[in-house]
C-alpha positions as CSV (number, residue, x, y, z in Angstrom):
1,X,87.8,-17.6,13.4
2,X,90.3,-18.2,16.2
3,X,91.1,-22.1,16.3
4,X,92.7,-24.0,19.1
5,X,94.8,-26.7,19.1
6,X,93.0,-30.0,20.6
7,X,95.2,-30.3,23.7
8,X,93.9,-26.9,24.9
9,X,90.4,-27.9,24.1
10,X,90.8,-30.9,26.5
11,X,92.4,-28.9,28.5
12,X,89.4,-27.0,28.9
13,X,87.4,-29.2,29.5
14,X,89.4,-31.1,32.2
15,X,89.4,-27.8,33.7
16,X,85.3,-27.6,33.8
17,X,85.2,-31.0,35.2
18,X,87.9,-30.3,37.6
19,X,85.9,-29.6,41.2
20,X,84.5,-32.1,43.1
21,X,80.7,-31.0,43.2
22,X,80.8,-30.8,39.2
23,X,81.8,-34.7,39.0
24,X,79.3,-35.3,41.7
25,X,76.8,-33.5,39.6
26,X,78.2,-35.5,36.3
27,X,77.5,-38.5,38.3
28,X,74.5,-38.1,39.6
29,X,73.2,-37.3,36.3
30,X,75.0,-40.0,34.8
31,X,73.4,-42.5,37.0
32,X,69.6,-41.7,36.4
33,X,68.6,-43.6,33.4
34,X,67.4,-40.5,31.0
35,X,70.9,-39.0,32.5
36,X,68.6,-35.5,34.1
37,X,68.1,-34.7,37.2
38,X,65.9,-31.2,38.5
39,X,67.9,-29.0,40.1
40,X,66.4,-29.6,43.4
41,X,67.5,-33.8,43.5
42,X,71.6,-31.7,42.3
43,X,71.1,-29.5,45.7
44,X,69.9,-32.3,47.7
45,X,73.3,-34.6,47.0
46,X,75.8,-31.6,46.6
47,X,74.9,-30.2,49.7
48,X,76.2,-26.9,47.4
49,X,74.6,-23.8,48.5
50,X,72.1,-22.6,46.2
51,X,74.4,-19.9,44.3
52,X,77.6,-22.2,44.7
53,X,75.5,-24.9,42.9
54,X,74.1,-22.7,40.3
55,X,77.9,-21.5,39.5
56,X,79.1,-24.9,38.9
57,X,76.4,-25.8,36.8
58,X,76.9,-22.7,34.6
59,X,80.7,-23.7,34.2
60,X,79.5,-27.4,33.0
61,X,76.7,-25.9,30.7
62,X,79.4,-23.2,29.2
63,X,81.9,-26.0,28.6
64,X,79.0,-28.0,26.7
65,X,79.1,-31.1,29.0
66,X,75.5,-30.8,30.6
67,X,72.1,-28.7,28.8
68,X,69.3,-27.3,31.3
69,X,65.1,-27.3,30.3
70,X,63.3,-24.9,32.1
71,X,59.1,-26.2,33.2
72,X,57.8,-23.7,35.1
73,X,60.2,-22.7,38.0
74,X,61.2,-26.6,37.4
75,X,64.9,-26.8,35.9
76,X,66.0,-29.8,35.5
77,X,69.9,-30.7,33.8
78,X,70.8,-33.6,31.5
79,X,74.4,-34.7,30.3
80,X,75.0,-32.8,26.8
81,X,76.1,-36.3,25.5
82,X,75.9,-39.7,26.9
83,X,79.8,-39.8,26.2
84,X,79.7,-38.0,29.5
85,X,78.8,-40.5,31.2
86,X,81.6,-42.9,29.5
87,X,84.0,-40.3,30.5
88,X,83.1,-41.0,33.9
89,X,83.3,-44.6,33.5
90,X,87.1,-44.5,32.3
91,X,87.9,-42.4,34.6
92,X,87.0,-45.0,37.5
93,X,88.4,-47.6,35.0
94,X,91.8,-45.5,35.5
95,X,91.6,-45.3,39.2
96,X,90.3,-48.9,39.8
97,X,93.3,-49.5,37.5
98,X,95.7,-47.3,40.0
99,X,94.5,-49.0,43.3
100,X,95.1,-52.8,41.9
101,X,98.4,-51.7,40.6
102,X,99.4,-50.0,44.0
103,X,100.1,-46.6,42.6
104,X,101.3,-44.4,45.4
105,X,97.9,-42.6,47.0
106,X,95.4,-44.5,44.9
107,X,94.0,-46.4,47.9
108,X,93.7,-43.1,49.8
109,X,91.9,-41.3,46.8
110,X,89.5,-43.8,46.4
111,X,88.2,-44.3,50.2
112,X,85.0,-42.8,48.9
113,X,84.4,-44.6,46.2
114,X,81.9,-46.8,47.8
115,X,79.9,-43.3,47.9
116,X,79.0,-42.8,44.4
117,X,76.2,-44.0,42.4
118,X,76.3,-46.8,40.3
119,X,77.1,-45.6,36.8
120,X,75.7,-48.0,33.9
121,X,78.0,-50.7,32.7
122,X,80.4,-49.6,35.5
123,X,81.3,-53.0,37.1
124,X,84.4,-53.2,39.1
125,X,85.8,-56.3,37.0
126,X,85.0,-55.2,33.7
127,X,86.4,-51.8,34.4
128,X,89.7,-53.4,35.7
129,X,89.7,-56.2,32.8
130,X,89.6,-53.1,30.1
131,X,92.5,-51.3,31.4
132,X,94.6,-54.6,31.1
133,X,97.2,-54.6,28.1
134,X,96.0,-57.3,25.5
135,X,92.5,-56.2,26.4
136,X,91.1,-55.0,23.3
137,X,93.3,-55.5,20.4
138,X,93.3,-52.0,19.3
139,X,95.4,-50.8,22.5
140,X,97.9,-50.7,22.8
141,X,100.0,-52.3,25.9
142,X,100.6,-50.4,28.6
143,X,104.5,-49.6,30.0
C-alpha cells in the first residue's frame, strides 16, 4: 500500500476545494438543512454549464468531500461529512478574522461575502470571537 504523508493529503484536498464554483457548491449544500441539494438547484446558483458543473462535482466526489444518490434522472449531492460544512465555517472565521485585523486585500476578497448563504452557526461575532487568542483555552495565542 502506497501511504502519504498528511500534509500531501491536505494538500489534496485544498486542491479539490480550490475553484470558486466547488466552494459555491460546498456552500450551497452546506446551507440546506439535510446538507443535499439536486443537481438542478447546483446549476441554477453556479450558473456552471452543464459539463463544467458535472466536472467539478466529480473532482469533489473523487476527493470524498460530497456523495451523489441517483432517483430516477433525479441526482441530487450531499456533503460526504458535516465536517464539511465546519470547514467552511473556519474558513470565513479566518477571513472575517483577516478583514478586522486589516490584512492587506482582505477587504477586497471579501466584497462578496454578503453573497453567500447563511451557513449554520456562522454568525459574524461568534466567528470573529473564536479566532481571538485566549478564546478557547486549548489554542493557542496567535503571533
Amino acid at each position: 500500500m502506497d501511504t502519504q504523508p498528511l500534509y500531501q493529503i491536505k494538500a489534496d484536498l485544498f486542491k479539490a476545494l480550490g475553484h470558486p464554483t466547488r466552494i459555491q457548491v460546498l456552500e450551497v449544500l452546506a446551507a440546506a438543512s439535510d446538507h443535499t441539494a439536486p443537481v438542478a438547484r447546483l446549476a441554477d446558483v453556479t450558473r456552471a454549464e452543464a459539463s463544467q458543473l458535472s466536472q467539478h462535482l466529480a473532482v469533489l466526489k473523487r476527493a470524498g468531500v460530497v456523495t451523489s444518490t441517483r432517483t430516477g434522472n433525479a441526482v441530487r449531492y450531499q456533503l460526504a461529512e458535516p465536517l464539511v460544512a465546519e470547514l467552511l465555517v473556519v474558513a470565513r472565521a479566518f477571513l472575517l478574522s483577516s478583514l478586522a485585523t486589516g490584512r492587506d486585500g482582505a477587504a477586497d476578497r471579501l466584497t462578496a461575502a454578503r453573497d453567500l448563504p447563511a451557513l449554520p452557526g456562522a454568525n459574524a461575532r461568534t466567528l470573529l470571537a473564536a479566532t481571538r487568542p485566549g478564546a478557547d483555552d486549548d489554542t493557542p495565542a496567535r503571533a
